[in-house]
Residue frames as qw, qx, qy, qz and C-alpha x, y, z in Angstrom:
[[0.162, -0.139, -0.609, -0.764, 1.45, -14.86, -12.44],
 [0.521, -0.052, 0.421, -0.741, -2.25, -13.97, -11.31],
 [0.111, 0.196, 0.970, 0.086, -4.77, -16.75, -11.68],
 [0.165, 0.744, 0.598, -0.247, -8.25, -16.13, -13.23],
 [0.189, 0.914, 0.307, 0.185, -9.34, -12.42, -14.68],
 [0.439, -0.457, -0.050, 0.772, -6.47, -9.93, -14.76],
 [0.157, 0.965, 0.159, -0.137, -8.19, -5.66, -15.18],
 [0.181, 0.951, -0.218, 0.124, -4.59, -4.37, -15.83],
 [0.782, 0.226, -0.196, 0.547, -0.65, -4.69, -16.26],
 [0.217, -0.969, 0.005, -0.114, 1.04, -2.49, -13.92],
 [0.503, 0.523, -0.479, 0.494, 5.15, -1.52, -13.51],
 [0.677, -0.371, -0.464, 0.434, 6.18, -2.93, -10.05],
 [0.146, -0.180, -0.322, 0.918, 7.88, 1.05, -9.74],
 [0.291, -0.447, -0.517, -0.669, 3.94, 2.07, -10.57],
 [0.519, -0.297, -0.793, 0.117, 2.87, 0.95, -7.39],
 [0.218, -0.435, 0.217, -0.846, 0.93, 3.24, -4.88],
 [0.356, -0.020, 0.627, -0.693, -1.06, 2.82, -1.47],
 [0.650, 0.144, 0.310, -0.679, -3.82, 2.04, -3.20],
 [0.546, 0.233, -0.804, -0.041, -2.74, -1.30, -4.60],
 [0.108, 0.093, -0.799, 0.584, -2.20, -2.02, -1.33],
 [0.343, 0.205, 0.598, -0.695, -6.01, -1.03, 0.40],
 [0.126, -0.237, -0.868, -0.418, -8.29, -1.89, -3.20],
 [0.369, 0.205, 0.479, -0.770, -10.91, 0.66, -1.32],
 [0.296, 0.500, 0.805, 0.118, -14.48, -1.36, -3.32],
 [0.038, 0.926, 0.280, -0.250, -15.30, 2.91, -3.19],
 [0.138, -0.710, 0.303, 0.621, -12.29, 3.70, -5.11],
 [0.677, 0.696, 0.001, -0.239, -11.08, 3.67, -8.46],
 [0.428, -0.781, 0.425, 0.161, -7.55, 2.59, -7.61],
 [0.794, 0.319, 0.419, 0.304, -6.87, 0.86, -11.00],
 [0.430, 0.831, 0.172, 0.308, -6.35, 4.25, -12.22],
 [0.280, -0.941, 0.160, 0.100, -4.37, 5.85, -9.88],
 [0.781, 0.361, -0.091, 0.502, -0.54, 5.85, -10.42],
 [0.418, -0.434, -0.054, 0.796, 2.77, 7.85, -8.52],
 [0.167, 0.092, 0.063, 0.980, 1.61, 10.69, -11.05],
 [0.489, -0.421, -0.226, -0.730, -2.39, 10.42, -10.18],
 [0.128, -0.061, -0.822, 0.552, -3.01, 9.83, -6.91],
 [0.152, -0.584, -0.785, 0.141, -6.35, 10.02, -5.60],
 [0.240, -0.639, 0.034, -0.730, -8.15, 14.14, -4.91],
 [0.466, -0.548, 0.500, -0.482, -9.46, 12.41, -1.58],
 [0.354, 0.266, -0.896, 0.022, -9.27, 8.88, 0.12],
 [0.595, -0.594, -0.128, -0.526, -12.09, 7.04, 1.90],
 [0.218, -0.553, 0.599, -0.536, -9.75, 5.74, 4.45],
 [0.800, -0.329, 0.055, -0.498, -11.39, 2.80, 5.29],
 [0.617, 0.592, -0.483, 0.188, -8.56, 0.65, 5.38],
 [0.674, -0.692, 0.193, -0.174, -7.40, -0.24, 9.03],
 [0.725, 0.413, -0.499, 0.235, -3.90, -1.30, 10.27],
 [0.867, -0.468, -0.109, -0.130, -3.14, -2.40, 13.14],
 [0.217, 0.703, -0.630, 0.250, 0.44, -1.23, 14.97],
 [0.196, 0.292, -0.905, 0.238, 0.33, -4.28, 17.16],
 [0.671, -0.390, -0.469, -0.421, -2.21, -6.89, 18.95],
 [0.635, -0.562, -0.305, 0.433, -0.71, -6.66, 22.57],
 [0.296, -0.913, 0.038, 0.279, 1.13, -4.34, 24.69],
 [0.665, 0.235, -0.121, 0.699, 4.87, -3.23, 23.26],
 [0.441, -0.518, -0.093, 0.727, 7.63, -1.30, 25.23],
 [0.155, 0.830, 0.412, -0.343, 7.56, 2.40, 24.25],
 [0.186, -0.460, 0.636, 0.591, 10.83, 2.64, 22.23],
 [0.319, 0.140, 0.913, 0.215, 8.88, -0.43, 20.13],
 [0.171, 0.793, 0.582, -0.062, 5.37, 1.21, 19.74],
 [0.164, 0.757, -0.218, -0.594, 7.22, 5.05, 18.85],
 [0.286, -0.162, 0.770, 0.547, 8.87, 3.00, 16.05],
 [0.299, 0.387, 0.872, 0.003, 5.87, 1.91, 14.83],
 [0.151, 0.796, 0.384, -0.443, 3.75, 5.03, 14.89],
 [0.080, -0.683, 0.385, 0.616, 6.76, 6.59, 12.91],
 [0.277, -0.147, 0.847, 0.428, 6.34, 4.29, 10.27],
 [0.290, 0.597, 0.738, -0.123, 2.80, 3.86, 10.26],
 [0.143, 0.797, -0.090, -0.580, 2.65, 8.24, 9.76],
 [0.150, 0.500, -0.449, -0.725, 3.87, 7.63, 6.26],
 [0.205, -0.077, -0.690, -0.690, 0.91, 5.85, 4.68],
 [0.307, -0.401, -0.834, 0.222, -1.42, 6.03, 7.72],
 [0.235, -0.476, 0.231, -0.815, -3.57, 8.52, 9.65],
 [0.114, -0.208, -0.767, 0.596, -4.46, 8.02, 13.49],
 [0.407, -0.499, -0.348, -0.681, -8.11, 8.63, 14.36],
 [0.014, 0.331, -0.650, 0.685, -8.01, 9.45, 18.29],
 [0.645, -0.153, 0.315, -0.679, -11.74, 9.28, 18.76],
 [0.947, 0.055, -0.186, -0.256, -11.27, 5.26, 17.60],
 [0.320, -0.676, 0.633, 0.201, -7.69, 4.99, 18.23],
 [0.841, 0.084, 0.448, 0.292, -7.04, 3.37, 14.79],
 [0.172, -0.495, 0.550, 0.650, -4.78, 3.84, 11.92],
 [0.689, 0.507, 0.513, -0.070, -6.20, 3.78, 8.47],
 [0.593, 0.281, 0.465, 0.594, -4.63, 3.91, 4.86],
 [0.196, 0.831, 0.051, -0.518, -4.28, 7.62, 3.77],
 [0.709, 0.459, 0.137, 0.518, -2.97, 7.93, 0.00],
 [0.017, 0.954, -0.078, 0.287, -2.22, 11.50, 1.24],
 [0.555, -0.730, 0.377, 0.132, 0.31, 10.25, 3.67],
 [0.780, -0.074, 0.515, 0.347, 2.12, 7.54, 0.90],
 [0.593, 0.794, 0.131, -0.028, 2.05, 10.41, -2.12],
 [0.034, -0.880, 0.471, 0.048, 5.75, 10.64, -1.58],
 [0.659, -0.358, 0.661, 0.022, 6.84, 7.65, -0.96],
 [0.571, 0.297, -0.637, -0.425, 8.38, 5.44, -4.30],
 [0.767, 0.229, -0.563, -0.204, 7.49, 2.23, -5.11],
 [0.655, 0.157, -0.613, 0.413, 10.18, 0.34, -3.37],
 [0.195, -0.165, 0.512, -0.820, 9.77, 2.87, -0.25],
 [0.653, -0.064, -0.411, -0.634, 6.23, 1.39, -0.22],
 [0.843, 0.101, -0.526, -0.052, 6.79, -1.96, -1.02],
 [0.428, 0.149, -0.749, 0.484, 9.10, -2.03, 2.52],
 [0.245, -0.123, 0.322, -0.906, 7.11, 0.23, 5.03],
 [0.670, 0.132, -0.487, -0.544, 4.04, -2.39, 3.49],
 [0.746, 0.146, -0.647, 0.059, 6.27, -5.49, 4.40],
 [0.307, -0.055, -0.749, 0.585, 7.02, -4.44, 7.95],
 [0.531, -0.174, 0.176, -0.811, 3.27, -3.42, 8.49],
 [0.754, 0.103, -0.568, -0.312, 2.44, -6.94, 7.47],
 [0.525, 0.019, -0.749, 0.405, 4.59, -8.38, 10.69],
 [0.073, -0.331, 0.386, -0.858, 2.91, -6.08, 13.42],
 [0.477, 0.217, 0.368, -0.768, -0.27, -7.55, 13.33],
 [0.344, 0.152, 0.899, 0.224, -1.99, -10.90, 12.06],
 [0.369, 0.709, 0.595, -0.082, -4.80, -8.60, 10.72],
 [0.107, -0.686, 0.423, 0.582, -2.20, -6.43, 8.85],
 [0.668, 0.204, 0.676, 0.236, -3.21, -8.58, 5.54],
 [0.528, 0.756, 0.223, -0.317, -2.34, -6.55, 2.86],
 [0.442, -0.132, 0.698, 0.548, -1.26, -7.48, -0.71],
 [0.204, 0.294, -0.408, -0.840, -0.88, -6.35, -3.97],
 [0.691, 0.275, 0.360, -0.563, -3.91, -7.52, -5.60],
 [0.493, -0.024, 0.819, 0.294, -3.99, -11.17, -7.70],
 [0.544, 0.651, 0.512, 0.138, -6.28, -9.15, -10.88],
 [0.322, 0.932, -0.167, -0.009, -3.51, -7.15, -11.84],
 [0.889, 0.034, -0.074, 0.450, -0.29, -8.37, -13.07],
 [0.078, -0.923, 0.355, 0.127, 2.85, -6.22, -11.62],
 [0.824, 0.444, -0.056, 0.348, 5.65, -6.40, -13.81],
 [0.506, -0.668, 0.074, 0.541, 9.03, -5.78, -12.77],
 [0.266, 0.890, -0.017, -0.369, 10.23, -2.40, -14.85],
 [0.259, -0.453, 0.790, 0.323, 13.45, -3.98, -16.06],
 [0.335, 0.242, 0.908, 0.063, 11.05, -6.83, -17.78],
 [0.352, 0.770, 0.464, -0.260, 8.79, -4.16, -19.10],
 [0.259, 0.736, -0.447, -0.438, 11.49, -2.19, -21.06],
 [0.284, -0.293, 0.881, 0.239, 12.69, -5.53, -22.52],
 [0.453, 0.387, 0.799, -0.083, 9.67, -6.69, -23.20],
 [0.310, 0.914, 0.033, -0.261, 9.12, -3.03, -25.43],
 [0.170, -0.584, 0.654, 0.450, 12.81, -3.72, -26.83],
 [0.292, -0.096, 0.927, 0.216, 11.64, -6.70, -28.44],
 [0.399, 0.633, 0.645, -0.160, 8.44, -5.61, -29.78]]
């Protein structure tokens, strides 16, 4: 349960990219798996690993990253793209998310503590009873 000021209820399978990055330049309260974003300001940064890894290790990565990331050569970072995660459900997210989180102590992203995610099961129930 969040603590303090919660902007909005949201269905755990709601969940998009931009939970996840909370750009200050977006609007990402609104967005949802059927409104994604028009564009994204990217500013987001992730971070496939703070040392060297073998090259099997670091392709893994990249592959993973590619589906809610984009590579910027002339910086050589990776930054949040909703365009790359507009496919991806919920749960597909919510994992790709969890094993960005381990690559990289500055990998710190989480769903955000001023919005309450409700798991979808709890949310029909909760409409059964009302």
């Amino acid at each position: 349960m969040p603590s303090g000021l919660v902007f909005r209820t949201r269905k755990a399978s709601d969940i998009v990219i931009c939970d996840y990055c909370q750009h200050y330049k977006c609007r990402w309260l609104e967005f949802s798996p059927k409104m994604y974003p028009v564009s994204c300001p990217e500013a987001r940064e992730i971070r496939i690993a703070d040392g060297d890894l073998p090259g099997t290790i670091f392709q893994q990565r990249t592959n993973m990253a590619k589906k809610v990331a984009i590579y910027r050569p002339d910086t050589r970072q990776w930054f949040i793209s909703a365009s790359r995660a507009v496919g991806l459900s919920a749960r597909e997210l919510r994992g790709v998310i969890a094993e960005v989180r381990t690559w990289s102590e500055k990998n710190n992203l989480a769903l955000s503590d001023r919005v309450l995610y409700e798991d979808t099961e709890k949310c029909a129930e909760q409409k059964r009873l009302v």
